[in-house]
TIPA-150454 format. One record per residue (C-alpha): residue number from 1; x, y, z. Coordinates in Angstrom, 3 decimals, always signed. Layout:
<marlums>
> NUM; X; Y; Z $
...
</marlums>
This chain:
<marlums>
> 1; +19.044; +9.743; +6.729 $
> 2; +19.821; +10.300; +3.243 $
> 3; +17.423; +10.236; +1.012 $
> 4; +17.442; +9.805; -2.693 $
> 5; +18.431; +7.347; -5.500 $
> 6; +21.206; +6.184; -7.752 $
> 7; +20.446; +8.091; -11.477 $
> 8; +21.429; +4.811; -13.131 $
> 9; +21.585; +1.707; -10.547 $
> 10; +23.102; -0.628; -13.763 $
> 11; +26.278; +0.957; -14.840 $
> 12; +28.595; -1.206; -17.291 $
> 13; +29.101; -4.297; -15.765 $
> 14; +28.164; -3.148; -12.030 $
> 15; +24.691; -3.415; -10.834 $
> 16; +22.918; -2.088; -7.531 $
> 17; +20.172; -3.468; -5.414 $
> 18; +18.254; -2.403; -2.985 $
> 19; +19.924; -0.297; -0.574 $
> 20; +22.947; +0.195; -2.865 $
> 21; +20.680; +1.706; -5.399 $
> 22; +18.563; +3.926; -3.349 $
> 23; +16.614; +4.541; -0.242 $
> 24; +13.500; +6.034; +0.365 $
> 25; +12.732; +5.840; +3.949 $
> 26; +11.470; +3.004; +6.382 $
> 27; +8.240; +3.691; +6.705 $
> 28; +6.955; +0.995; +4.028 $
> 29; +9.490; -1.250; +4.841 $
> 30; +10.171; -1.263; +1.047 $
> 31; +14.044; -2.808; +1.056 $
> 32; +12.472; -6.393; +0.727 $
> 33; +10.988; -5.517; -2.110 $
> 34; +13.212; -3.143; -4.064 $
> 35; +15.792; -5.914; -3.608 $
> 36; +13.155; -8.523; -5.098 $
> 37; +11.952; -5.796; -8.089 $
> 38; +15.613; -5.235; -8.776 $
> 39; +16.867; -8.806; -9.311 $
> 40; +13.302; -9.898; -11.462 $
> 41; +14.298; -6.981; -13.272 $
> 42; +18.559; -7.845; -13.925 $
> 43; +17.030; -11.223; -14.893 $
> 44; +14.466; -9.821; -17.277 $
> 45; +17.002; -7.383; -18.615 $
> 46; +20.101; -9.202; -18.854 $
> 47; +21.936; -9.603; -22.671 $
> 48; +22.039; -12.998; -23.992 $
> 49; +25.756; -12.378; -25.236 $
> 50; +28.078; -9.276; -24.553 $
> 51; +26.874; -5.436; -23.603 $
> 52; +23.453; -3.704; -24.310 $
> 53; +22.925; -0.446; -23.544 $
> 54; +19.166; -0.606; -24.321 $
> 55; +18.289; -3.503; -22.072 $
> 56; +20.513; -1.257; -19.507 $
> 57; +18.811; +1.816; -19.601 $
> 58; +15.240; -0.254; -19.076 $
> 59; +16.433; -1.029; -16.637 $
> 60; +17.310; +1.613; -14.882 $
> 61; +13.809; +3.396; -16.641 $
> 62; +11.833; +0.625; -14.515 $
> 63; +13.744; +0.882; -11.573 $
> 64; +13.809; +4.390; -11.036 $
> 65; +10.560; +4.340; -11.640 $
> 66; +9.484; +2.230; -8.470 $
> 67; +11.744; +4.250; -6.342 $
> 68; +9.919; +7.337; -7.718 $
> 69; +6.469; +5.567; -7.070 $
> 70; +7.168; +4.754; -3.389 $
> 71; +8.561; +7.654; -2.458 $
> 72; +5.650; +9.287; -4.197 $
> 73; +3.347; +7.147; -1.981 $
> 74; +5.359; +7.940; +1.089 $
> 75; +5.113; +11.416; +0.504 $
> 76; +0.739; +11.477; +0.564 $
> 77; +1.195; +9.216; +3.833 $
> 78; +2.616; +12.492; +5.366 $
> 79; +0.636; +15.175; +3.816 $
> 80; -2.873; +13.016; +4.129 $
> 81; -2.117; +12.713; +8.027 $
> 82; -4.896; +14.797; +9.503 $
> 83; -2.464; +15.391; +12.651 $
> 84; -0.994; +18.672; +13.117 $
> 85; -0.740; +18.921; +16.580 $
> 86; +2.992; +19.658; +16.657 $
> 87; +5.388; +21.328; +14.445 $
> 88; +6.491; +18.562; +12.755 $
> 89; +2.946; +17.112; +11.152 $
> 90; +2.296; +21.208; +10.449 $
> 91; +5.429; +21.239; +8.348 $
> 92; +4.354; +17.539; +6.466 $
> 93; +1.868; +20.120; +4.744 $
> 94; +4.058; +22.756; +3.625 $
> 95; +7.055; +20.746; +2.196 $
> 96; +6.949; +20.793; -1.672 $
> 97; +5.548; +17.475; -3.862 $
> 98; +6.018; +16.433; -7.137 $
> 99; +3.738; +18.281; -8.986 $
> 100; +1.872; +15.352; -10.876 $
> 101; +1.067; +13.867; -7.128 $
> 102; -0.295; +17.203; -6.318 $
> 103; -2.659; +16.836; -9.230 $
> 104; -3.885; +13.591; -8.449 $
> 105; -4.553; +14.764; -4.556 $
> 106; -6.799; +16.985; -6.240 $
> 107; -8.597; +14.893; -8.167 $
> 108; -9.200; +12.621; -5.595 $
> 109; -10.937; +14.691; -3.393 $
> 110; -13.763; +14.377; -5.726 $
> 111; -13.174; +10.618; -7.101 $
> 112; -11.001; +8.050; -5.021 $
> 113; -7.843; +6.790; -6.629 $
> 114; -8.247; +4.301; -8.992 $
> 115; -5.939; +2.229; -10.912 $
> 116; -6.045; +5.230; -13.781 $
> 117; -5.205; +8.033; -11.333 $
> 118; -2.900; +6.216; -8.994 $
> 119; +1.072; +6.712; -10.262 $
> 120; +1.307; +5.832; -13.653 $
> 121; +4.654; +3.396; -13.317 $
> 122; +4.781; -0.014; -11.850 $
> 123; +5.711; +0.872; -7.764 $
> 124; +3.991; -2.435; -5.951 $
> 125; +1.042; -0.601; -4.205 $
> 126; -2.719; -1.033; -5.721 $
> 127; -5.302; +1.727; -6.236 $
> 128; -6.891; +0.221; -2.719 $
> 129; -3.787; +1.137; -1.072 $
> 130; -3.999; +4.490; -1.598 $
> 131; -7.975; +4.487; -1.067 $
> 132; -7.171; +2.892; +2.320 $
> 133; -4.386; +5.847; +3.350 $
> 134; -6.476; +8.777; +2.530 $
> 135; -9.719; +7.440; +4.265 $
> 136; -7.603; +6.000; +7.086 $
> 137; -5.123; +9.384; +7.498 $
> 138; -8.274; +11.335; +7.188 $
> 139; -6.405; +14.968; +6.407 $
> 140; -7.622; +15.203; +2.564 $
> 141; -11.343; +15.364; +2.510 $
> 142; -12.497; +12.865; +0.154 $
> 143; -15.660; +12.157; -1.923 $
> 144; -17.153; +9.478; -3.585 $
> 145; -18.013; +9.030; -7.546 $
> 146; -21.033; +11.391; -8.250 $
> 147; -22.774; +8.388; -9.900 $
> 148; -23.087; +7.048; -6.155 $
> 149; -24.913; +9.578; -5.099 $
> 150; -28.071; +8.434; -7.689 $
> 151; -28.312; +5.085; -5.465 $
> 152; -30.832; +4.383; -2.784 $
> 153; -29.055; +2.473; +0.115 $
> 154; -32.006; +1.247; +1.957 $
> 155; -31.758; -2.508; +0.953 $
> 156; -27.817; -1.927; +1.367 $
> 157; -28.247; -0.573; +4.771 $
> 158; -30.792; -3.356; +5.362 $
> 159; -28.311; -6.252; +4.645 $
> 160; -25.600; -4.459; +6.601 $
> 161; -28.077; -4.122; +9.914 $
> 162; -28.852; -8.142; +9.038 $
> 163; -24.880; -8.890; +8.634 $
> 164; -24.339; -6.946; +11.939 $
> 165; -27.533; -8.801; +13.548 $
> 166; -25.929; -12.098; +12.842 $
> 167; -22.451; -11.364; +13.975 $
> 168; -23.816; -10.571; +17.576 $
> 169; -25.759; -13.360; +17.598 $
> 170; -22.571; -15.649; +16.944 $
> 171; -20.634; -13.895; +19.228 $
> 172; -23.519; -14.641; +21.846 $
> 173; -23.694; -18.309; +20.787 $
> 174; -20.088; -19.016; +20.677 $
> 175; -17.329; -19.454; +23.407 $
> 176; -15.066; -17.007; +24.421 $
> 177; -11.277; -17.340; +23.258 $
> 178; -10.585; -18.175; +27.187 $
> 179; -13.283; -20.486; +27.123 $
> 180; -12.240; -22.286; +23.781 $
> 181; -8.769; -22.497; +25.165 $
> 182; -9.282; -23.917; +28.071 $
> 183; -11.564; -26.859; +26.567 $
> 184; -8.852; -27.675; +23.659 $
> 185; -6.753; -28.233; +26.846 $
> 186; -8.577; -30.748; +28.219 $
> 187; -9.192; -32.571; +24.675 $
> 188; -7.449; -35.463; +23.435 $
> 189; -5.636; -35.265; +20.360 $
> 190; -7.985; -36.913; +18.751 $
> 191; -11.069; -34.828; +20.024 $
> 192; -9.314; -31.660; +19.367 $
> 193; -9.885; -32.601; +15.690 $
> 194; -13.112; -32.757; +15.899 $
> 195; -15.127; -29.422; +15.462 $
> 196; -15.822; -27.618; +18.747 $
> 197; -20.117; -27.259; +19.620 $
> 198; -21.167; -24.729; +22.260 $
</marlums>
């Protein structure tokens, strides 16, 4: 696939979107949205009367920037991927990254992303995003804030063990999906509105 981006995807009077202006790779399923960023953006940018260079090279400034976020965010799905049990995922951890991501991966082993540390441009993914990625991938070892280290979790770990209690007992008390199924079958239309009792 070729991978990259247009330098400038508004050039005189010819703009591209989405694919036509770059293409990151399908892993996000990002087209969908670069389209949609794109054409907010042409609306948001266009002149009122004749040519503006300024409101052109915004932008192109805001969407290069996306495509440089995503593809920045694609990149840490690879390297964060704790597999390496073929050449392929070994290689994920050797191929170069832009430098400023390669600072933030090391400030997050010691503080999760947050909204100041994630990419500083506009891209479409959230500071939980990237929380979710590296704890999910599990190949960067991670660590809390040091101030949550000062708490004591017994009344945490208390309500959890009561939230957990209570979910078994529900899933005792109620039907099974078959079971729930199988009775809105046999309802009238007018009993399946009613709530179902077990």
């Amino acid at each position: 696939m070729r991978i990259g981006r247009s330098e400038r995807s508004w050039v005189n009077n010819c703009v591209a979107i989405g694919l036509s202006s770059g293409f990151v790779e399908p892993l996000e399923s990002t087209g969908i949205f670069f389209i949609q960023n794109a054409i907010e953006q042409l609306v948001k940018h266009f002149p009122a009367a004749g040519d503006d260079e300024g409101l052109r090279a915004a932008y192109n400034r805001q969407v290069g920037n996306v495509m440089d976020g995503v593809r920045e965010f694609l990149v840490l799905h690879y390297y964060a991927a704790e597999r390496a049990d073929n050449q392929y995922w070994k290689d994920t951890k050797t191929r170069p990254m832009p430098d400023s991501l390669a600072e933030r991966i090391e400030q997050w082993k010691t503080k999760l992303p947050d909204s100041e540390t994630i990419f500083p441009n506009y891209h479409g993914f959230e500071s939980y995003s990237y929380i979710a990625m590296l704890l999910g991938l599990g190949g960067i070892k991670t660590a809390p804030t040091a101030a949550l280290g000062l708490f004591d979790y017994t009344s945490a770990k208390a309500e959890f063990a009561l939230v957990k209690d209570q979910a078994k007992q529900e899933v005792d008390r109620l039907p099974s999906q078959y079971e729930y199924f199988a009775h809105l079958r046999r309802l009238t239309p007018e009993e399946r509105a009613q709530p179902l009792v077990a």
